[in-house]
C-alpha positions as CSV (number, residue, x, y, z in Angstrom):
1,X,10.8,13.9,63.1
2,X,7.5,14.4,64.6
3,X,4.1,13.9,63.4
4,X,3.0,16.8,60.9
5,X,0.5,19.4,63.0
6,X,-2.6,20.6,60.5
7,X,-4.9,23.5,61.8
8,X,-8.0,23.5,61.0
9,X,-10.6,26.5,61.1
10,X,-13.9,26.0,60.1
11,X,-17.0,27.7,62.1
12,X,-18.6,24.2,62.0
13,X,-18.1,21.9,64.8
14,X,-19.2,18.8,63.5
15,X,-16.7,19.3,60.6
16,X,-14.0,20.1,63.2
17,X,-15.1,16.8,64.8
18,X,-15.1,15.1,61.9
19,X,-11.6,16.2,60.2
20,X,-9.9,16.0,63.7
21,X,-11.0,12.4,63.7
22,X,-10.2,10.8,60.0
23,X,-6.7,13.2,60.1
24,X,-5.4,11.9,63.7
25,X,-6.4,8.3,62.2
26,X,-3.6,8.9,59.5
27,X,-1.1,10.1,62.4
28,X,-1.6,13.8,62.3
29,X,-1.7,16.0,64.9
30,X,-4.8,18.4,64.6
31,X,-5.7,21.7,66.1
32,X,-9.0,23.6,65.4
33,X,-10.9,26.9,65.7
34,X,-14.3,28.2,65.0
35,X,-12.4,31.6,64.2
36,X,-9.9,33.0,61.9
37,X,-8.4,35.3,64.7
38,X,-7.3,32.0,66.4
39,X,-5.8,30.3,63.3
40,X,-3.8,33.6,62.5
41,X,-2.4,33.9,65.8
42,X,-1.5,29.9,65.7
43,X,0.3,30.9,62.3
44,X,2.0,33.8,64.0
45,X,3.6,32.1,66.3
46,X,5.0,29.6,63.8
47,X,2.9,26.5,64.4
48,X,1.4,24.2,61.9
49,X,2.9,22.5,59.3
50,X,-0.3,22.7,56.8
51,X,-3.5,25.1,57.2
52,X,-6.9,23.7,56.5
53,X,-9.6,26.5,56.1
54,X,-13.0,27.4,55.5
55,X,-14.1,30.7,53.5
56,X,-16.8,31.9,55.3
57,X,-16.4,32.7,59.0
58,X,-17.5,34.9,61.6
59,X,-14.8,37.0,61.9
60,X,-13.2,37.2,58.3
61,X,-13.5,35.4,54.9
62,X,-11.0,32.8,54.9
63,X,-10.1,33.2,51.5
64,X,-9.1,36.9,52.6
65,X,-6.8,35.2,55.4
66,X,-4.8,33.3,52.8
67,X,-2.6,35.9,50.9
68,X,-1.7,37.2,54.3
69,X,-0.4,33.8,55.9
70,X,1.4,33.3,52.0
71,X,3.2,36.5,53.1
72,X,4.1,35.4,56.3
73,X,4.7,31.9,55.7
74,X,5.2,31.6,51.9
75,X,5.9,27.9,52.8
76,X,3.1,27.0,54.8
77,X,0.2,24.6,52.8
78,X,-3.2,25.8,52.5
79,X,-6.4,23.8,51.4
80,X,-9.2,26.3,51.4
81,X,-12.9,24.7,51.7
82,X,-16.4,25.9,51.3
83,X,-19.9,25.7,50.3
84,X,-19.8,28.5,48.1
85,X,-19.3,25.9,45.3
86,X,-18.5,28.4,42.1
87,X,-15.4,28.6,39.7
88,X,-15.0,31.9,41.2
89,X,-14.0,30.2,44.7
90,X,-12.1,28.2,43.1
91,X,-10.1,30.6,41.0
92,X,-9.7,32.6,44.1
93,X,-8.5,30.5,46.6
94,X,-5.7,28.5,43.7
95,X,-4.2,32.4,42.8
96,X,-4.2,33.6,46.2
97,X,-1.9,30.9,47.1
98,X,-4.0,27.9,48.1
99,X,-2.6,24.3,47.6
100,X,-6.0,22.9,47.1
101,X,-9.5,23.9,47.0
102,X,-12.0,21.5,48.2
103,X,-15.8,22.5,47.8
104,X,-18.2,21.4,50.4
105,X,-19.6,18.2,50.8
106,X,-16.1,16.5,50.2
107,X,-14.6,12.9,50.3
108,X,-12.9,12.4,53.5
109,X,-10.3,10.4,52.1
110,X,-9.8,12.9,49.2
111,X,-9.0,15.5,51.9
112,X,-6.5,13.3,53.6
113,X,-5.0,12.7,50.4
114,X,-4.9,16.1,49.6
115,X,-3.1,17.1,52.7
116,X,-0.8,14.3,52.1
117,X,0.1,15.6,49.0
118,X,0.8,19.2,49.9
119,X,3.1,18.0,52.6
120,X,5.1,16.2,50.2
121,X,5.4,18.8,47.7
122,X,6.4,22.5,46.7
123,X,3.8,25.1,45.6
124,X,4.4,28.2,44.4
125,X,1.1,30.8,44.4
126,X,0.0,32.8,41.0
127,X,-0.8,36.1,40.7
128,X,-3.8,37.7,41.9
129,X,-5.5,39.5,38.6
130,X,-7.3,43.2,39.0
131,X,-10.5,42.7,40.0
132,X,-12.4,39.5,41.2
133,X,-15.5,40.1,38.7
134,X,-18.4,38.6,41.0
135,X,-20.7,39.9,39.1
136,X,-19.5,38.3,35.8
137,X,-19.0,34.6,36.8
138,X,-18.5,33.5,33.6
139,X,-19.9,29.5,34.7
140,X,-23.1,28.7,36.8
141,X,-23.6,25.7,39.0
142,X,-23.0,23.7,41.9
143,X,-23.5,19.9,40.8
144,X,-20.6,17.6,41.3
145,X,-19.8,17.7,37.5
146,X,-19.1,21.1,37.7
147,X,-17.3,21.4,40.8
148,X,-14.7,19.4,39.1
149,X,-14.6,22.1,35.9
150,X,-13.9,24.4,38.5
151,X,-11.1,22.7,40.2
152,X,-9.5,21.5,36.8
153,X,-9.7,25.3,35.6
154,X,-8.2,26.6,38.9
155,X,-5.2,24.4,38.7
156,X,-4.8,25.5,34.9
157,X,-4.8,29.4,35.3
158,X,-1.2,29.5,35.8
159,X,-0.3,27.6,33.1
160,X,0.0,28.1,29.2
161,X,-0.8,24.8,28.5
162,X,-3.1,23.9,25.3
163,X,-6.3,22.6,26.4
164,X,-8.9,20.7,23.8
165,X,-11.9,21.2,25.6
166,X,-14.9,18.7,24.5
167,X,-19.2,18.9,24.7
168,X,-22.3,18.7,23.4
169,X,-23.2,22.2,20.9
170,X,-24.4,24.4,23.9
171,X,-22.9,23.3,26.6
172,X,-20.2,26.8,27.1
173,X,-17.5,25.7,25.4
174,X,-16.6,29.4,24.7
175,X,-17.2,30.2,28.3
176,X,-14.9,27.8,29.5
177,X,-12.1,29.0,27.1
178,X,-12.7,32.6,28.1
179,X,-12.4,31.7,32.2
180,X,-9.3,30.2,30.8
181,X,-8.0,33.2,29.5
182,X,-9.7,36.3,31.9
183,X,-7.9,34.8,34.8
184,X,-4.8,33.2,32.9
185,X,-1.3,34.5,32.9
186,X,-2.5,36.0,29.2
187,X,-5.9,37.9,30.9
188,X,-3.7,41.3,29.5
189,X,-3.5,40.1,25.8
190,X,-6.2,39.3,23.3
191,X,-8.6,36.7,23.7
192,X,-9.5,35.9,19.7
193,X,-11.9,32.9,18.9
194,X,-12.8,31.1,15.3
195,X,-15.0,28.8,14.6
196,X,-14.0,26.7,11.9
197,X,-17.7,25.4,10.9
198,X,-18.3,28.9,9.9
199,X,-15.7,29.7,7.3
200,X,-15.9,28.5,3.8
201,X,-12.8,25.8,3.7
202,X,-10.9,27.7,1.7
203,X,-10.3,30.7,3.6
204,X,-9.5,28.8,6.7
205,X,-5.8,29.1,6.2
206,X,-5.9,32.7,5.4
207,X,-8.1,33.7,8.5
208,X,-5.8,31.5,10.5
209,X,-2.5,32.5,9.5
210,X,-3.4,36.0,7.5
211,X,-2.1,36.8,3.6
212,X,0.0,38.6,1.9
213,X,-1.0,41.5,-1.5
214,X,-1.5,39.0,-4.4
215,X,-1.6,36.0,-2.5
216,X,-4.9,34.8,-4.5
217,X,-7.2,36.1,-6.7
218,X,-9.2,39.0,-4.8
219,X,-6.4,39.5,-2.3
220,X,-5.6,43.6,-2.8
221,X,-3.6,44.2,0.9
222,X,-2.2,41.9,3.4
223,X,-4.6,40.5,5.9
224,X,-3.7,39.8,9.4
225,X,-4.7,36.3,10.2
226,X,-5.5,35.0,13.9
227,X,-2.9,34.5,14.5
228,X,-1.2,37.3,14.4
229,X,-4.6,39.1,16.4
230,X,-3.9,37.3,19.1
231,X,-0.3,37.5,20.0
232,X,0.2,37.3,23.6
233,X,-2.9,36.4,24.6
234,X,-5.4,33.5,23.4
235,X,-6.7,31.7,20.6
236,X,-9.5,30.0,20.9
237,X,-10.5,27.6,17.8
238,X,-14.0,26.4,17.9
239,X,-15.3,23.4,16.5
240,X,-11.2,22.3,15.6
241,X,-12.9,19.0,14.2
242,X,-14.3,20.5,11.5
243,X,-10.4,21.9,10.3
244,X,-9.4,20.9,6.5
245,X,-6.6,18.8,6.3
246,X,-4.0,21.2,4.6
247,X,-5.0,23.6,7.3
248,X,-4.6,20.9,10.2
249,X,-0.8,20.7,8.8
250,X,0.5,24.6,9.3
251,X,-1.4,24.0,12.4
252,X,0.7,21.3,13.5
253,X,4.0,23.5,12.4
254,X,3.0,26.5,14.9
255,X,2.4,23.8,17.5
256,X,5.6,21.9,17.3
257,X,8.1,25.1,15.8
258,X,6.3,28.3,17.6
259,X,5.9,29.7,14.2
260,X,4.1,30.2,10.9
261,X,4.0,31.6,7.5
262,X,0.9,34.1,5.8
263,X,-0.4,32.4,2.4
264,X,1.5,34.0,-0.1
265,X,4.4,34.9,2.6
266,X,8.6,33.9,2.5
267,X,9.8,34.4,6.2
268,X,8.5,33.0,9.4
269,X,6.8,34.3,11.9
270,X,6.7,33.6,15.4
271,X,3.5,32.4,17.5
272,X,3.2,33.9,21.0
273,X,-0.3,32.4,21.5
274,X,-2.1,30.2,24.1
275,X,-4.2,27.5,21.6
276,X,-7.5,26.6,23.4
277,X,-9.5,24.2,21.4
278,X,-12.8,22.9,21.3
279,X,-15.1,20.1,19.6
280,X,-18.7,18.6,19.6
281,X,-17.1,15.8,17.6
282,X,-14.9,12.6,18.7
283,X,-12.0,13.1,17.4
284,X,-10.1,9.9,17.8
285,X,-13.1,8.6,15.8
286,X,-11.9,11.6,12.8
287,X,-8.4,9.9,13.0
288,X,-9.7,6.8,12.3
289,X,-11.6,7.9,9.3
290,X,-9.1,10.2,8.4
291,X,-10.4,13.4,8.7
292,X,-8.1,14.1,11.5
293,X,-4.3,14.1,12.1
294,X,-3.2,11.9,14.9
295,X,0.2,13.9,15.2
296,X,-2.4,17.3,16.2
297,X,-4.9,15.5,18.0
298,X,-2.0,14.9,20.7
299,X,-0.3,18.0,20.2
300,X,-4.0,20.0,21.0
301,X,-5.0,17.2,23.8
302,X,-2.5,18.2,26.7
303,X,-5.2,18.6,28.7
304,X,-8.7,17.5,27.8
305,X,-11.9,19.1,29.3
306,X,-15.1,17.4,29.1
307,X,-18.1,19.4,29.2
308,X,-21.2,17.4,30.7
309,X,-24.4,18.4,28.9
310,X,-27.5,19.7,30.9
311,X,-29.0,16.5,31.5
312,X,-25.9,15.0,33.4
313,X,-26.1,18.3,35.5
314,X,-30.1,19.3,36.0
315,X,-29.8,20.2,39.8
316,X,-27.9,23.1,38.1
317,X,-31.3,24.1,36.5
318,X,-32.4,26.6,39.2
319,X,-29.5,28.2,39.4
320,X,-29.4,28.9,35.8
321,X,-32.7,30.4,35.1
322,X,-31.8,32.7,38.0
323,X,-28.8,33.7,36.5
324,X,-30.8,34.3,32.9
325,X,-34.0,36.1,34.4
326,X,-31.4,38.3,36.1
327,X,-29.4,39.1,32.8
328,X,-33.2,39.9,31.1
329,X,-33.5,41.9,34.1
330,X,-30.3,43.7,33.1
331,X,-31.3,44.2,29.4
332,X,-34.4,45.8,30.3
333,X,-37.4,43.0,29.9
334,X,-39.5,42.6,32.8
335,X,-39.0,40.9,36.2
336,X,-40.0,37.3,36.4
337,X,-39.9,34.1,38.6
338,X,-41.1,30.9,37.9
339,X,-43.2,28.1,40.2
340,X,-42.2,25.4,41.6
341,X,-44.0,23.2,39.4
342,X,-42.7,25.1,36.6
343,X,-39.5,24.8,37.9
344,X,-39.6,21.1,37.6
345,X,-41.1,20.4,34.5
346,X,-37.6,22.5,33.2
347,X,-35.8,19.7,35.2
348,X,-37.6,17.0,33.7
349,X,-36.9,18.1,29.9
350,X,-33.9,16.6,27.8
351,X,-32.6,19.8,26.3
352,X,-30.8,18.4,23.2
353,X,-29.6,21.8,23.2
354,X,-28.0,22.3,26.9
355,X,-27.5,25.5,28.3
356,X,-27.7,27.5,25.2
357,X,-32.0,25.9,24.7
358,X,-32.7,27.2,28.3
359,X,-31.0,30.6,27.7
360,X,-33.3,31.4,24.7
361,X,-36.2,29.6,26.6
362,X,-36.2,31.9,29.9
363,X,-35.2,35.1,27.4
364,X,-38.4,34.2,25.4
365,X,-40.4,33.7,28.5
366,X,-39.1,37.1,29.9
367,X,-39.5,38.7,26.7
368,X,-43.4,37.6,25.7
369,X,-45.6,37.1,28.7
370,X,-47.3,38.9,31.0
371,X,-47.3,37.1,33.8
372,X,-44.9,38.1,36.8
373,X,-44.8,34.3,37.8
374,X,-44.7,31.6,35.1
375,X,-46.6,28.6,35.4
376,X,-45.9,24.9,34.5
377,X,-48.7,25.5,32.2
378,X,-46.6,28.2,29.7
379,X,-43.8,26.1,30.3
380,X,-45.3,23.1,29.0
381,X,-46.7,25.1,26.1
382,X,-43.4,25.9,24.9
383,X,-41.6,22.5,25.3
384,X,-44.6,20.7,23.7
385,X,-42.8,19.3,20.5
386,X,-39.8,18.4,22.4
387,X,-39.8,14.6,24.2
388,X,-39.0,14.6,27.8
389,X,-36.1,12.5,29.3
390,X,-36.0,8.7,30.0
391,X,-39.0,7.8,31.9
392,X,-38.8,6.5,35.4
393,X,-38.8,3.0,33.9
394,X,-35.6,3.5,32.3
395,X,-36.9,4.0,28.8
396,X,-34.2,5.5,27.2
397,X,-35.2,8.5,25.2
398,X,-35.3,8.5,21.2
399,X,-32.2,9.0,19.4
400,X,-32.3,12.4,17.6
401,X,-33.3,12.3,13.6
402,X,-30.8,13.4,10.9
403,X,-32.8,15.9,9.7
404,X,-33.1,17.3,13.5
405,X,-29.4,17.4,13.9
406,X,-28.4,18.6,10.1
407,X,-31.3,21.7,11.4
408,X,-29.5,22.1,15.1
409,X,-26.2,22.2,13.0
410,X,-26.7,24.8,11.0
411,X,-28.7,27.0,13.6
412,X,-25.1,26.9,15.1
413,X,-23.7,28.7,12.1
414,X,-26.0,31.5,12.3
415,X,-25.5,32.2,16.3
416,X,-21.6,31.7,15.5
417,X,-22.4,35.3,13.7
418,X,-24.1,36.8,16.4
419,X,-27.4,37.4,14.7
420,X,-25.5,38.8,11.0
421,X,-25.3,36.2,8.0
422,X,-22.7,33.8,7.8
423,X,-20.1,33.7,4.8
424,X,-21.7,32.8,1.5
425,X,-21.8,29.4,0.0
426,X,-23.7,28.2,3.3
427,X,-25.2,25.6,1.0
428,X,-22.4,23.9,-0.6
429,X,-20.5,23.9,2.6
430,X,-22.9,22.3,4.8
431,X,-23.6,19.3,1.9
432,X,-19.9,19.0,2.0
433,X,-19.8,18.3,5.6
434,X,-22.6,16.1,5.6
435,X,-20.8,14.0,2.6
436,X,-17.0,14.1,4.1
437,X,-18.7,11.9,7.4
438,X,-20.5,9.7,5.0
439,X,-18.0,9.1,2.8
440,X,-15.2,8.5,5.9
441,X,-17.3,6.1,6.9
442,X,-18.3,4.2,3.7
443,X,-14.7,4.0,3.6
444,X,-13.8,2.7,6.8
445,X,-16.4,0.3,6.8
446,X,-15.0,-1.0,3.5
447,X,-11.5,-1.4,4.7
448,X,-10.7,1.6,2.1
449,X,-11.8,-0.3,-1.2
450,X,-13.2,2.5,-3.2
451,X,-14.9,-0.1,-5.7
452,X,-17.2,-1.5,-2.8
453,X,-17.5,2.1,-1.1
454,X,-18.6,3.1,-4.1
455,X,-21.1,0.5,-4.5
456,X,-22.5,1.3,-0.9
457,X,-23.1,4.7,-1.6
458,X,-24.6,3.9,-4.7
459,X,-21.7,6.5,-6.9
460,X,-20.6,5.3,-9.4
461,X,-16.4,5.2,-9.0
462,X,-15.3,8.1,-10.9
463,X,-17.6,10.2,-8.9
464,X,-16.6,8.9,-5.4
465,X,-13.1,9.4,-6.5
466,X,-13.9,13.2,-7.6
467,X,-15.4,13.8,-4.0
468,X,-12.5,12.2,-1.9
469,X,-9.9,14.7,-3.7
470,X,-12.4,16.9,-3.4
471,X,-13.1,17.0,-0.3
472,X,-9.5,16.1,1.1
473,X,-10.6,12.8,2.7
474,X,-7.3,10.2,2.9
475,X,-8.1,7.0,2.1
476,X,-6.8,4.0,4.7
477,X,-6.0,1.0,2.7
478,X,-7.0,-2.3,3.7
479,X,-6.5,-3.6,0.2
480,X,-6.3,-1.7,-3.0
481,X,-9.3,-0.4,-5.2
């Protein structure tokens, strides 16, 4: 058998060049085009064994080309390429039928592998949903961290797989898990999210899984839980490490059965639902304390996503505020730009609270001055409390205070509620979570001797023994209190 033939069409010579070069070095046989009129007449005529394709070209968009060669030639390979670096592309080119999507610049030896890969293997194309929704990219940015969210998310549109998705408070771990479901095979079903570090803990289970009449005191109809809201389509649980224990076990039965039980209920129900979770929190580091079940943490980590924050990811900056002066365009404030100075005094801040801190910066900017361009001097006016990343000496920044991230925590619970009030008992709530991580840990460190974790803390035994039942903490013996 012959040496495989690959086509390339890219409107770029010295890509041409450059791909005809590294794939004849790995024994291909290459032929290129500036055009996508040539590449569709190569494919017409049968030729080519794999199709390697740029989006935008003179004569059409490539990404256009691909569902027509997939109907032609539903067994011919396609790697689509570009520059126009956003999940959308991405999303695009994996449900029109594309093997691979590569965004431009790539790793040459990536590419080869790539190609290598698609000619060894089967692919079978998804489903194209209504609409492409250009106007509603639901991520921004073109850094390298990002390019690989969008290539992970691509390849996980036509699955139903559970995804655990991890990041810093702020970085769009919603918006990932809603890209996950508006262009998954459940985009016609529900998408229904709940954050766990906003309901009291013990209402959890009946939010999750719904009640019956008389279930508990107070409960006068059924309810319908989650759960059942979001049959065939999503579920998306937020903040999953802050989940009780008792709660994390009919969890763990609708994971491994397909099914579930209201409170109060007798007969099983089954799950039809697509479990997207996320975290802020290390979660292997929950299981060790015991706050978390192992058992779950593998059944929800099938697919981990990590997040980076903003300040892995700052050449995204510009991009971003574009994106939010245009939304405050949308919603009726004033147009306005900002300097280039400006500009990089927002690249050279930390932003402890990522994406969601220069959202509510560039709305408050839009919202309270005057000026039609803003200046570094506004800019550093409203970012004068905050310190500014590491120094060009290396100086790492300082770490953030308790109080600081106990205030940053909380803010969280009111935006979970979308500007209304969250549940009452706010107050005992957040002092439990602040205790359960304190008293894990006191714990852990003292090999699970309740007598010296006691003495630690400075309770006296009785007391920490109230607060582990309490608070549902299990206890890992190293030897016995």
């Amino acid at each position: 058998m012959g040496a495989a033939t690959i086509l390339v069409a890219d409107d770029d010579r010295a890509i041409r060049t450059v791909l005809t070069q590294a794939l004849a070095r790995h024994g291909f046989d290459v032929r290129t085009t500036g055009n996508a009129a040539t590449l569709w007449n190569w494919v017409e005529h049968g030729d080519g064994d794999l199709v390697i394709t740029d989006v935008v070209m003179p004569d059409e968009n490539g990404l256009d080309l691909v569902p027509r060669i997939k109907k032609l030639r539903p067994d011919l390979k396609i790697v689509v390429m570009s520059a126009q670096n956003t999940l959308l592309t991405a999303v695009k080119a994996t449900e029109r039928g594309a093997f691979e999507y590569l965004p431009k610049p790539f790793d040459l030896n990536e590419l080869v592998n790539v190609v290598q890969r698609a000619l060894a293997q089967p692919q079978q194309a998804a489903v194209l949903p209504d609409g492409d929704g250009d106007e509603k990219l639901p991520l921004i940015g073109r850094s390298p961290a990002m390019q690989e969210i969008y290539r992970v998310l691509a390849r996980l549109m036509g699955t139903d797989l559970t995804v655990t998705i991890y990041g810093e408070s702020g970085t769009g771990k919603e918006l990932v898990a809603r890209a996950l479901h508006t262009y998954g095979k459940r985009r016609n079903g529900p998408f229904v999210a709940l954050n766990m570090a906003a309901i009291p803990r013990e209402l959890i289970e009946s939010e999750l899984f719904g009640h019956e009449k008389g279930a508990f005191t107070g409960a006068t109809t059924r309810n319908a839980g989650r759960f059942e809201q979001a049959e065939g389509g999503t579920l998306f649980l937020d903040e999953i490490g802050d989940m009780p224990m008792e709660a994390q076990t009919r969890l763990l039965r609708v994971l491994q059965e397909g099914e579930y039980t209201t409170v109060g209920g007798r007969s099983s129900i089954k799950a039809n639902v697509r479990i997207i979770a996320a975290t802020h929190r290390d979660l292997r580091g929950l299981i060790q304390q015991g706050l978390f079940r192992e058992d779950l943490f593998y059944r929800l980590n099938v697919v981990p996503i990590r997040l980076p924050p903003l300040r892995e990811r700052m050449e995204d900056i510009p991009s971003l505020v574009r994106h939010f002066l245009n939304q405050a365009v949308s919603e009726g404030l004033p147009s306005k730009a900002l300097d280039a100075a400006a500009m990089e005094r927002l690249q050279s801040h930390r932003w402890p609270g990522n994406v969601r801190e220069l959202e509510n910066l560039v709305r408050r900017l839009a919202a309270l001055y005057s000026q039609e361009v803003i200046g570094v001097d506004l800019i550093n006016a409203e970012l004068a409390d905050v310190a500014p990343v590491a120094s060009s000496s290396g100086e790492a920044p300082r770490a953030e205070g308790l109080s600081s991230a106990v205030e940053r925590h909380i803010r969280d619970y009111f935006e979970a509620h979308k500007g209304g009030l969250p549940p009452p008992g706010l107050y005992d709530r957040v002092l439990s979570e602040v205790e359960r991580p304190l008293i894990g840990l006191s714990l852990s460190a003292t090999r699970g001797n309740q007598i010296k974790a006691a003495h630690l803390l400075g309770l006296n035994r009785n007391t920490l023994r109230k607060k582990i039942r309490d608070l549902d903490i299990q206890v890992i013996r190293g030897s016995k209190a």
